[in-house]
C-alpha positions as CSV (number, residue, x, y, z in Angstrom):
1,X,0.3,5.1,-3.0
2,X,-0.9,8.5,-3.3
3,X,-3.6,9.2,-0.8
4,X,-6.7,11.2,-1.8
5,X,-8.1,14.5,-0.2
6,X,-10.8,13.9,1.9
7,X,-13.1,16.1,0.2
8,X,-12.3,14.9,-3.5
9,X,-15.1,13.0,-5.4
10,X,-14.7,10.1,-7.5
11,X,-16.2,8.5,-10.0
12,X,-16.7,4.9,-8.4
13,X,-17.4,3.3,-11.6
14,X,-19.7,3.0,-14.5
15,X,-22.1,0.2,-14.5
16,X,-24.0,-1.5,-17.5
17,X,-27.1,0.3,-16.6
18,X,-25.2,3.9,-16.9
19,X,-25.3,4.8,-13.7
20,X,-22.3,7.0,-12.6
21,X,-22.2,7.4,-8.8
22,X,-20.2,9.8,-7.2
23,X,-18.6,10.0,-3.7
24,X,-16.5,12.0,-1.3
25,X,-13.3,9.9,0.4
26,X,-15.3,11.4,3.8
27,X,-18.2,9.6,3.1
28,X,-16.3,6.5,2.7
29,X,-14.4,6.5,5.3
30,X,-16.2,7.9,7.6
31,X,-17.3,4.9,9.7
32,X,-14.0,3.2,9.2
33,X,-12.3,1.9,12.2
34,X,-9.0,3.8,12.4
35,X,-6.1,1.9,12.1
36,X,-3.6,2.2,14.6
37,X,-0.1,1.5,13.5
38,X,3.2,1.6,15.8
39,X,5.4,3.4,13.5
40,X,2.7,6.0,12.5
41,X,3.2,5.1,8.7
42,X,0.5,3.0,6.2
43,X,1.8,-0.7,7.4
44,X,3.8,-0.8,3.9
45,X,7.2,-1.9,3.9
46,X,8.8,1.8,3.3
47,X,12.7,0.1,2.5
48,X,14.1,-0.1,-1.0
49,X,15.9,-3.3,-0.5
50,X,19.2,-2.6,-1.8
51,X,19.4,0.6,0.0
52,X,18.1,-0.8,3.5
53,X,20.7,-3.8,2.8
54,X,23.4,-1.2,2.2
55,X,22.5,1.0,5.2
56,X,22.6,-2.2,7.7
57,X,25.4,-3.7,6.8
58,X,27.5,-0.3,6.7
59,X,25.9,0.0,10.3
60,X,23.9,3.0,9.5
61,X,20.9,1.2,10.5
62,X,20.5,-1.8,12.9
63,X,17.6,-4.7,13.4
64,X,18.0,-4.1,16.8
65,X,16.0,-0.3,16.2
66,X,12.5,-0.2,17.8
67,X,11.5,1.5,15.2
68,X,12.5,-0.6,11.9
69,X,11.4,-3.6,14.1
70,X,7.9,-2.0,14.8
71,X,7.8,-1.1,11.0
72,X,7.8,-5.2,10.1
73,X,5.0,-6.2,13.1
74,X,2.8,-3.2,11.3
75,X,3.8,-4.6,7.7
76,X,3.1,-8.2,8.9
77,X,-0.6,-6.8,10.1
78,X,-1.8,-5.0,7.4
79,X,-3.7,-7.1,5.0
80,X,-2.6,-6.6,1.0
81,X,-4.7,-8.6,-1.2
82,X,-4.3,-9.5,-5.0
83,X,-6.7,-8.4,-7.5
84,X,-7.5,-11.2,-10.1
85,X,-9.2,-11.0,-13.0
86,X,-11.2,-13.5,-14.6
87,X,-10.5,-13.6,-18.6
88,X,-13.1,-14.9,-19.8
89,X,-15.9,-13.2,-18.0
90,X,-14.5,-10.0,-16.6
91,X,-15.0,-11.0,-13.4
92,X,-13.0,-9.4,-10.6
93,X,-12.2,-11.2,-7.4
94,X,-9.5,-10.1,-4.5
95,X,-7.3,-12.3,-1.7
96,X,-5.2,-12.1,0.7
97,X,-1.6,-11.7,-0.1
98,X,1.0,-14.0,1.9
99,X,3.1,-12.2,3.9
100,X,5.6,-13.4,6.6
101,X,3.5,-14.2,9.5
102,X,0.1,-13.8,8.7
103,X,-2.8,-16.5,8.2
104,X,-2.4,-17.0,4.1
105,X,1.6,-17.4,4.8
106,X,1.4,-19.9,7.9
107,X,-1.1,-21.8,6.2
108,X,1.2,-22.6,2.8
109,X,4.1,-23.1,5.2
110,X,2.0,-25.9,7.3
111,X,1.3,-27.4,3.8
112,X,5.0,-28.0,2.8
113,X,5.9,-29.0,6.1
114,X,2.8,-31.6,6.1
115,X,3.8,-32.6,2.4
116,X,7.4,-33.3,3.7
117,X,5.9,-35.4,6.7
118,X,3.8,-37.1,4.4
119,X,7.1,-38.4,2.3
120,X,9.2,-39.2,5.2
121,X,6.7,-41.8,7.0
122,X,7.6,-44.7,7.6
123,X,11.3,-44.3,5.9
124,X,14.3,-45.3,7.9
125,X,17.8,-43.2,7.2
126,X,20.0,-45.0,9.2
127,X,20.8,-48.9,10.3
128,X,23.0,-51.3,12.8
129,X,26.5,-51.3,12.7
130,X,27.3,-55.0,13.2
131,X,29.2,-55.5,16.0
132,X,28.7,-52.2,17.4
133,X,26.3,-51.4,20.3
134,X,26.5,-47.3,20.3
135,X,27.1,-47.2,16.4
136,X,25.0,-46.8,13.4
137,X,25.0,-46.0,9.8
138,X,23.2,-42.6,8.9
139,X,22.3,-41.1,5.7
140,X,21.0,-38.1,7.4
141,X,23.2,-35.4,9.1
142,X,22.0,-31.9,11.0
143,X,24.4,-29.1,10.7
144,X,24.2,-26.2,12.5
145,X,26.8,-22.9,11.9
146,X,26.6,-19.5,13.9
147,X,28.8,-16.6,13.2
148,X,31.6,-15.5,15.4
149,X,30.4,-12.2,16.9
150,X,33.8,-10.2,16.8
151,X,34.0,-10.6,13.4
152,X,30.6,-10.0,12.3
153,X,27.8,-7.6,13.4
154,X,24.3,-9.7,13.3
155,X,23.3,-7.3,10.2
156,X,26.6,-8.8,8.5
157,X,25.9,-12.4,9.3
158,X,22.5,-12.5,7.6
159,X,24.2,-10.3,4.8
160,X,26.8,-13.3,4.6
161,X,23.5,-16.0,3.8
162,X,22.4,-14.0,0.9
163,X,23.5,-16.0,-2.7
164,X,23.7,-12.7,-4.1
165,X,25.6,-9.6,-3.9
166,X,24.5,-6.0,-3.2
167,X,25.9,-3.6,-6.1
168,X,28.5,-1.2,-4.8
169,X,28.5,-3.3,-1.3
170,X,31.7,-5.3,-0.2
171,X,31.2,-7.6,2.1
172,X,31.3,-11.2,2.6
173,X,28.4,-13.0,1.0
174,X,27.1,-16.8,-0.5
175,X,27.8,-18.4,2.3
176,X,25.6,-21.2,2.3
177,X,26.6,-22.6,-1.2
178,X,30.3,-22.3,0.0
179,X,29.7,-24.9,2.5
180,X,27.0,-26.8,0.6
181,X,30.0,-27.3,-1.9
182,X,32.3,-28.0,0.8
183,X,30.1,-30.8,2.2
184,X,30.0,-32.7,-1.6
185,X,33.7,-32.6,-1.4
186,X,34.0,-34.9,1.7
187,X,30.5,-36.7,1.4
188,X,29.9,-36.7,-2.3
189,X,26.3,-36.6,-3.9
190,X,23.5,-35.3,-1.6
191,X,20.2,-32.9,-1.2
192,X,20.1,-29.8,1.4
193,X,17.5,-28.9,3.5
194,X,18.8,-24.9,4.2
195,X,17.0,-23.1,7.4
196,X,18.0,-19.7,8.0
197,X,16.4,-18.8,11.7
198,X,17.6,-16.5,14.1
199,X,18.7,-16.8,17.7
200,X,16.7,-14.7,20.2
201,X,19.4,-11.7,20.1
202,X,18.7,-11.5,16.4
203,X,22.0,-13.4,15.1
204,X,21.3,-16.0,12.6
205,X,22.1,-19.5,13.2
206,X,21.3,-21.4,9.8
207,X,20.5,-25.3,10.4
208,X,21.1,-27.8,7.1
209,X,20.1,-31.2,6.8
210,X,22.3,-32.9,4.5
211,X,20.5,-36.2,3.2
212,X,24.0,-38.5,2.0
213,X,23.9,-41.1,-1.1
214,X,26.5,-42.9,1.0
215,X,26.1,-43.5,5.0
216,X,28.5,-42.1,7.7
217,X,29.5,-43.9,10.6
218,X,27.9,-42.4,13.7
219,X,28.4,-42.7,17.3
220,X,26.1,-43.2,20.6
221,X,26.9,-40.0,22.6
222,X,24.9,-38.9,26.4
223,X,25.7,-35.3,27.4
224,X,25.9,-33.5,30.6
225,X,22.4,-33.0,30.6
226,X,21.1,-36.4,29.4
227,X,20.8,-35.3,25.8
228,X,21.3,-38.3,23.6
229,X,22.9,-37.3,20.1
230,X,25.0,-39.1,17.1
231,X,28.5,-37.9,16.1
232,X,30.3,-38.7,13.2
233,X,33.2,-41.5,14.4
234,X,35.4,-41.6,11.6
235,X,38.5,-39.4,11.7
236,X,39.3,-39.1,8.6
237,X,35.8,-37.4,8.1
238,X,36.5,-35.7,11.2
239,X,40.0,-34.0,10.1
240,X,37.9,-33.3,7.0
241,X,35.2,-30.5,8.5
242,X,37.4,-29.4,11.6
243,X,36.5,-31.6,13.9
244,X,39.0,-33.7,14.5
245,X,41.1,-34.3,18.1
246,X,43.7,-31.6,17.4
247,X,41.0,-29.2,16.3
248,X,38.9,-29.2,19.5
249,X,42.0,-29.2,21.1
250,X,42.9,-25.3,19.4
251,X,39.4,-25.0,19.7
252,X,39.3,-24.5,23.6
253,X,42.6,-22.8,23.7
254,X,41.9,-20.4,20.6
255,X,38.5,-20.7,19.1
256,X,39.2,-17.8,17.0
257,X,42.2,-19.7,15.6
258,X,40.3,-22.7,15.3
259,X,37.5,-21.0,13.1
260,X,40.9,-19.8,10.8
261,X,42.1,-23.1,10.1
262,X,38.6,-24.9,9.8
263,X,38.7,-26.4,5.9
264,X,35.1,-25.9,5.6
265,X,33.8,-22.8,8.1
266,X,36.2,-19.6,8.6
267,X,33.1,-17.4,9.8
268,X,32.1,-19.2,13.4
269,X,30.7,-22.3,14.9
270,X,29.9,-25.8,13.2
271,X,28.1,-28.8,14.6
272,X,27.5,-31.9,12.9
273,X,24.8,-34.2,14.4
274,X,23.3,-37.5,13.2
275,X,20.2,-38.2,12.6
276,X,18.9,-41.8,13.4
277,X,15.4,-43.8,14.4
278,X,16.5,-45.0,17.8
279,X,14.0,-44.3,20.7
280,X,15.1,-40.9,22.3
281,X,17.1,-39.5,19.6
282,X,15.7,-37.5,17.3
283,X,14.1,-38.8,14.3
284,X,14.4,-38.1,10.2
285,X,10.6,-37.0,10.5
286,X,11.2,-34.6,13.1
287,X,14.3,-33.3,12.3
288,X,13.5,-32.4,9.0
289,X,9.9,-30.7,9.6
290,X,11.9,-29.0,12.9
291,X,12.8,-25.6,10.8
292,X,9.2,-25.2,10.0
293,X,8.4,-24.7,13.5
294,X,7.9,-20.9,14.0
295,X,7.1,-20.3,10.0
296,X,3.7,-22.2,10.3
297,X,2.6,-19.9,13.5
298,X,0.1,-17.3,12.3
299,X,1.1,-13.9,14.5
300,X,-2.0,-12.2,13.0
301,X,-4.8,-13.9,14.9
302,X,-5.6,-14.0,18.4
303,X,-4.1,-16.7,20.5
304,X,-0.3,-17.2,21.9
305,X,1.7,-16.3,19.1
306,X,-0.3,-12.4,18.2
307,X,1.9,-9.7,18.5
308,X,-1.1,-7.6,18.9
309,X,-0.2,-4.9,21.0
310,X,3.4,-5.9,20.9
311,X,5.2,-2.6,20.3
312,X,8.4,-3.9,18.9
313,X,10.4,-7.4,19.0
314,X,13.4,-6.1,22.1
315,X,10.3,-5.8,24.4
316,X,9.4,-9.4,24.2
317,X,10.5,-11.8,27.0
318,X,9.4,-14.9,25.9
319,X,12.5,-16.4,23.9
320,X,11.1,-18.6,21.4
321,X,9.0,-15.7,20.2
322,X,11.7,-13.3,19.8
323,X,13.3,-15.9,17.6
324,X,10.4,-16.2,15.6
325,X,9.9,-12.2,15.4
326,X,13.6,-11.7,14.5
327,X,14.1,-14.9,12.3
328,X,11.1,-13.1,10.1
329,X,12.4,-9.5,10.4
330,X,16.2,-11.3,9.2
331,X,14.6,-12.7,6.5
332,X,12.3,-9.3,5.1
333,X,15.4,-7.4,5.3
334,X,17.6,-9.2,3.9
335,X,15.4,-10.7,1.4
336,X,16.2,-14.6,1.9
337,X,14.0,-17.9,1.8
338,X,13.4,-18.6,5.4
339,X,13.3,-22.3,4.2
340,X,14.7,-23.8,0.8
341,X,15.5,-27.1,-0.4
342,X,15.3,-28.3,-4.2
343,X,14.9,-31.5,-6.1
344,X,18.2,-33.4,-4.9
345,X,16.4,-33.2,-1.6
346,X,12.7,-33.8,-2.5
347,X,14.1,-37.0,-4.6
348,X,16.1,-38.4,-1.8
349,X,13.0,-38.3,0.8
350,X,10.6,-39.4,-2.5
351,X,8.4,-36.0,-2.2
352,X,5.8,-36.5,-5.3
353,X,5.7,-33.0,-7.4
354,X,3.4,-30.7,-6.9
355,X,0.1,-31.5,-8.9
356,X,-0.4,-29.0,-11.5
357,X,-3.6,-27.3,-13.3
358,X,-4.6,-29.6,-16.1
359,X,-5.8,-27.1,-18.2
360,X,-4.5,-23.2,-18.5
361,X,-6.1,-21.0,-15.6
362,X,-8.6,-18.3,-16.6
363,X,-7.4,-16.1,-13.9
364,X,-5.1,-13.5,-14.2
365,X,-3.3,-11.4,-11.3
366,X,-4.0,-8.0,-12.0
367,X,-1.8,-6.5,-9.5
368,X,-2.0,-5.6,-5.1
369,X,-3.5,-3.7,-3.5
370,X,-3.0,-2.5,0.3
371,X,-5.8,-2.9,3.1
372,X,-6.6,0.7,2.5
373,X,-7.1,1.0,-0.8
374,X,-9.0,-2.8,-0.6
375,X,-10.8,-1.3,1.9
376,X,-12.2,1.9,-0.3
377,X,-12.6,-0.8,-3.0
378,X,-15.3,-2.8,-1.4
379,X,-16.9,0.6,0.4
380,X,-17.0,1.5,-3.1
381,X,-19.2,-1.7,-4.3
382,X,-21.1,-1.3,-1.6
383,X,-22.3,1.8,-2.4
384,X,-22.4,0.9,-6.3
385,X,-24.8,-1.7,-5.3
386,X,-26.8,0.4,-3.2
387,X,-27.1,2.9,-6.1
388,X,-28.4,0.4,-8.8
389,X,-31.0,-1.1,-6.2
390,X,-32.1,3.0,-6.2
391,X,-32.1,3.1,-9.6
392,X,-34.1,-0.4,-10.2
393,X,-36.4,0.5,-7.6
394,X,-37.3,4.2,-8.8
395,X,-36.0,5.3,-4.9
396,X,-34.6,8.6,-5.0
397,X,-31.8,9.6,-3.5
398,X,-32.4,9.9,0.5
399,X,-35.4,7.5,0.2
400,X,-35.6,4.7,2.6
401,X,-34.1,1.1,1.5
């Protein structure tokens, strides 16, 4: 956006009456509270994504910069709003845009997580295996991958989850789908739950809940630390994704060997979890509304979660928040769905569609507009009205409201 000289004057607009009212950008502003940003720029997202995607990968640039990071926490405060226009009347109304982390964002996010709570109440994924004490039948399966870090930089890895490539840019790419394809080989027909969120040093760690036509056998297991989890029992399944006996056995000798001779994961780490009702594991409910957990926080608003006066994401201690911060910056710059799952999955979990309009909407998006310019806008009304009350009133100019 082109930014005015203070001491231009513009015509604000031209009302029925005739009026034509004229102001300097000086007036306007001049009681504005200044914005402060970290970065020093407008709060717009200054990257051309093909160009930033190019200049991380290639390790010209790096998510790990206080600056690019302080760049996002200013983008993800400024307020852009969409101008609609009513097409019948003429009428002219504005909104707040969504954007990663902010109110309008959180709030649509909390919807879909609510709407997929709302479907998975009260349904059951998983039964008795008869004659087994520690085994069950599951429908539902967590996966969780990670990328091997001498092998890939964290800008590569969250390169690798994008479905589409970069023109002119080799590197490895479509990750997801690889697998997702993968997994119908050795389970057959199924929906996907995809969650790309970062760790708290800024590497993705992708979670996918796989919801099966046909049940796997799962097993009763009690960690170290208590945690109770299912695993998948049946070795021919096992041998299938890499995790069979001789597999963990490379895999704690030569875990980079045993990533090159995985069938279904050459780029890191893969865990396969159950997902079943019993009391202290974790339930279909919970696991499935779990990757919503840091996309329905709103970072704009006062409370725990603001990252007012946070300069930039490294200087944050708290983990979980850091993950949040760089699971949001992953996904801006590398311009992937945070969360994505499509009809296989909704029918599975019997997720009713989305109710549509029942007639044709009379409002059209016009275009956006940042808080700046939305900002002059309404100063710009206000002194419009001010001017027809003049006018009405037979006030001249400088004359007392």
């Amino acid at each position: 956006m082109t930014v005015p000289k203070a001491s231009e004057t513009f015509a604000l607009a031209d009302s029925p009456e005739g009026l034509s009212l004229r102001v300097s950008l000086s007036e306007i502003i001049r009681n504005a509270p200044a914005i402060e940003r970290r970065a020093g720029e407008s709060g717009c997202w200054p990257y051309e994504p093909g160009e930033l995607i190019t200049k991380l990968v290639n390790g010209e640039m790096s998510i790990s910069d206080p600056r690019l990071q302080a760049i996002l926490l200013d983008w993800i405060e400024s307020a852009d709003y969409n101008k609609f226009l009513n097409t019948e009347s003429g009428d002219v109304v504005y909104a707040q845009a969504a954007k990663r982390g902010n109110v309008v964002y959180a709030t649509r996010k909390t919807k879909k997580r609510d709407a997929l709570k709302t479907a998975l109440d009260g349904k059951v994924f998983d039964e008795p295996l008869k004659g087994f004490r520690n085994r069950r039948r599951t429908r539902l399966l967590l996966c969780t991958v990670n990328f091997d870090r001498s092998r890939f930089t964290a800008e590569q890895a969250w390169a690798a989850l994008r479905s589409t490539p970069v023109e002119g840019l080799d590197y490895t790419y479509n990750v997801m789908n690889s697998l997702n394809a993968n997994i119908s080989k050795i389970f057959g027909k199924h929906g996907t739950l995809t969650s790309k969120e970062a760790q708290s040093s800024g590497y993705p760690a992708p979670h996918l809940i796989f919801i099966l036509d046909e049940p796997v056998t799962v097993e009763r297991h009690i960690g170290k630390d208590g945690h109770i989890s299912w695993r998948i029992c049946d070795h021919r399944i096992l041998n299938r994704i890499g995790k069979g006996s001789l597999m963990r056995k490379l895999a704690r000798a030569d875990h980079h060997a045993a990533i090159d001779l995985n069938p279904i994961w050459k780029h890191g780490f893969i865990d396969f979890e159950g997902i079943v009702s019993e009391d202290g594991s974790r339930s279909g409910r919970d696991a499935v509304t779990y990757p919503f957990k840091y996309l329905v926080k709103c970072l704009t608003e006062d409370g725990s979660n603001s990252i007012k006066g946070v300069p930039d994401i490294n200087s944050v201690k708290d983990k979980d928040k850091r993950t949040m911060l760089f699971t949001h910056l992953g996904n801006k710059c590398f311009r992937t769905r945070d969360v994505s799952f499509g009809k296989g999955f909704k029918d599975r979990i019997g997720m009713l569609p989305e109710e549509k309009p029942s007639e044709a909407t009379k409002w059209k998006r016009v275009r956006t507009v940042t808080d700046l310019e939305y900002n002059l806008i309404s100063a710009y009304n206000e002194q419009l009205a001010i001017a027809r009350f003049r006018d009405a009133m037979g006030l001249q100019s400088g004359e007392p409201t």
